[in-house]
Structure formats: C-alpha cells, structure tokens
C-alpha positions, 0 to 999 in steps of 0.5 A: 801278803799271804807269807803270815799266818791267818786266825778265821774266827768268823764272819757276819754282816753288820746290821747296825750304822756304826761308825767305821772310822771310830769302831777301827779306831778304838780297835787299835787303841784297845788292841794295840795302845803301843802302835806306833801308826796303823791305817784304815783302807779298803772300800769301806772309805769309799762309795763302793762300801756295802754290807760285805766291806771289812774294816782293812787296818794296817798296824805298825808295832815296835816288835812282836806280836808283829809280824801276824795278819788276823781275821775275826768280826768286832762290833758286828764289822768284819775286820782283817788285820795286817800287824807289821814292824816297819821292817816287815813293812818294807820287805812286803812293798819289796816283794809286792813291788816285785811282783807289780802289785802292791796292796800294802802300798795301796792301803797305806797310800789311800788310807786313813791314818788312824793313830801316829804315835812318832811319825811312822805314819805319815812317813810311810804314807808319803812313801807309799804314795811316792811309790805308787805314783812312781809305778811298778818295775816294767815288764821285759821284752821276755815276759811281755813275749811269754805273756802273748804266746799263752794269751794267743794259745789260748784264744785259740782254744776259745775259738775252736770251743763247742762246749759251753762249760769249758768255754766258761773256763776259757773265757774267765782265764783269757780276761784275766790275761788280757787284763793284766798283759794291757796293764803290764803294757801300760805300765800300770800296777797288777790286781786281784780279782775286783781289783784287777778289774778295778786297776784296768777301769782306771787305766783304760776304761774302754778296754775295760768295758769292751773285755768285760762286755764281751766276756759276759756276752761269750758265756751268757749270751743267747748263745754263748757268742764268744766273737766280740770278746775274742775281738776285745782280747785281739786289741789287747794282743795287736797293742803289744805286737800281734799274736805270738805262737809259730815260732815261739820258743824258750831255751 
C-alpha cells in the first residue's frame, strides 16, 4: 500500500495504559464520523503488543479525503491510517493479491471492526477472510525457476565468502529467498520483513527455525559458520527440484 501519499508527523511511545480499542475508536468517530466502517489490526490485538505497536486503522469513506494514508501520534499511540473508498479497497486487495501478499486483506480479515455504519464492514471482512483462506494466485513454473537459479547463485557467493561483512549481507539476502521461495512452493501468502518471518513461522515452523538459526549462526557465531544455513537454504531448494544454475537461461 505504498501507491498514497504519506504525512509523518512524529512518533513516541506511549507510556500511559490507555485503552487501544477505545482510543482507535474515538479516533474515528472524531476524525471521520461519516465512515462508513473502519478496522483496528496489527499486533496491538495481540500478545506480541509492546511499547513500539501503532494503532493500524483501516477507514472506509464514501469519498474523498479518501483515497490518503497518514501517520501522526494521537494520545501518546503511534497511529498509521490507511483511508479508502471501497473502490479503492478492491484495487488494493487486486494488486496486492497479485503480488501474493496482501496487508489489506490481512488487516480487514484479522481485525476489529471499530464502527459499521451500513454494512461495508462485515462485507468486506467476510471478503477479506474468504480471500485469505482461499490463498494467494500460484507461482508458475517459470518464476519458481527464476526464483532457484538467484537462490543457487547466490548460495554459491555465500559459500566461497572469506569476508565477514559481505557474508552479513549475503546471508540476510539468501533467508529472505528462501523465505519466500518455500512460501511460494507451498502455496502460502508473502510478507515483509517480521512479517515474512511470521508467514513461514505459520507455514512451517521447522523450516522456519532451521533458517533462522543457521542465519544467526552464519553471521555471529564464534566464526561465522555459514554451513548449517547453507544446510537450511539446500532443503528450501531440493523442495522445488535441486539447485538450478548450468543450464539455466532466459530468452
């Protein structure tokens, strides 16, 4: 959801107990009293909450200022707006779709619905959860051999890497790979940064542990041991047919 502008206007922690359900409420009904629905999501819902959590609200309007996406502080909560018309809506879960990850879908299908004036609310999170569960679009044969061929060569720069600042940057790019070829392979939903390690955590939470292990062990261990993650990364790629690099070529 990147297409809309942003306004930063600051951020702290909050320090006080207030209420986040009530707080993201009352933000809408002062900010928006025409919506027509908005959600509260993110972690604040959950036990990963901590001080840093934003208050994510998805608001749905008839019209402009829609379509804007806003970030200020509001009661000591750091707040993130996403404002949509339902138009707007299904245009972002398209593209998002598309592209297999989908934080709109996620925030309206694993949110609060704070307010629903006529509807549009529970509609859209029907909609988003029956999305969701359906899965995102699969990965052609194509991408899946594009997406081997970078991981392979890749792997190979970790393995014959004496440097341990670039083997920092290596290993940071080659778990995301990894990450996201195992996902694509299984038919899950992408993510971004904590949320792409959260989506393979769900997946397959051994996978999940071996790659993030090793990952750690390959850049701060005693000696920057790169082999149990290059063990880890050669389970992603033998999952989907082996490494791929002699031979490989695109016309």
């Amino acid at each position: 959801m990147n297409e809309i502008p942003v306004t930063w206007c600051g951020r702290r922690h909050h320090n006080e107990p207030v209420d986040h359900v009530e707080t993201a409420r009352a933000l809408v009904r002062a900010r928006f009293p025409e919506a027509r629905a908005a959600f509260l999501a993110g972690s604040v819902l959950t036990e990963r909450r901590t001080p840093n959590s934003d208050l994510d609200i998805v608001v749905l309007l008839a019209g402009p200022p829609a379509p804007c996406r806003e970030s200020f502080v509001h009661r000591g909560w750091p707040v993130e707006l996403f404002v949509q018309t339902e138009a707007d809506w299904r245009a972002f879960a398209e593209r998002e779709t598309a592209a297999r990850r989908s934080p709109l879908l996620a925030m309206c299908a694993e949110g609060l619905l704070l307010t629903d004036a006529d509807g549009l609310g529970a509609a859209l999170q029907g909609e988003a959860r029956a999305r969701l569960a359906a899965g995102p679009p699969p990965a052609s044969p194509t991408e899946l051999e594009d997406r081997r061929y970078a991981l392979t060569d890749t792997l190979d720069d970790l393995r014959g890497c004496p440097d341990p600042r670039e083997r920092a940057y290596l290993v940071a790019d080659l778990l995301q790979r990894a990450s996201e070829l195992a996902l694509l392979a299984g038919g899950h939903w992408l993510g971004g940064g904590k949320w792409l390690s959260r989506r393979l955590a769900a997946a397959d939470p051994g996978l999940h542990g071996r790659l993030t292990e090793g990952a750690a062990e390959a850049v701060l261990g005693p000696v920057g041991d790169p082999q149990r993650f290059v063990t880890a990364v050669e389970e992603v790629l033998d999952r989907v047919g082996g490494p791929l690099w002699s031979g490989y070529a695109r016309r």
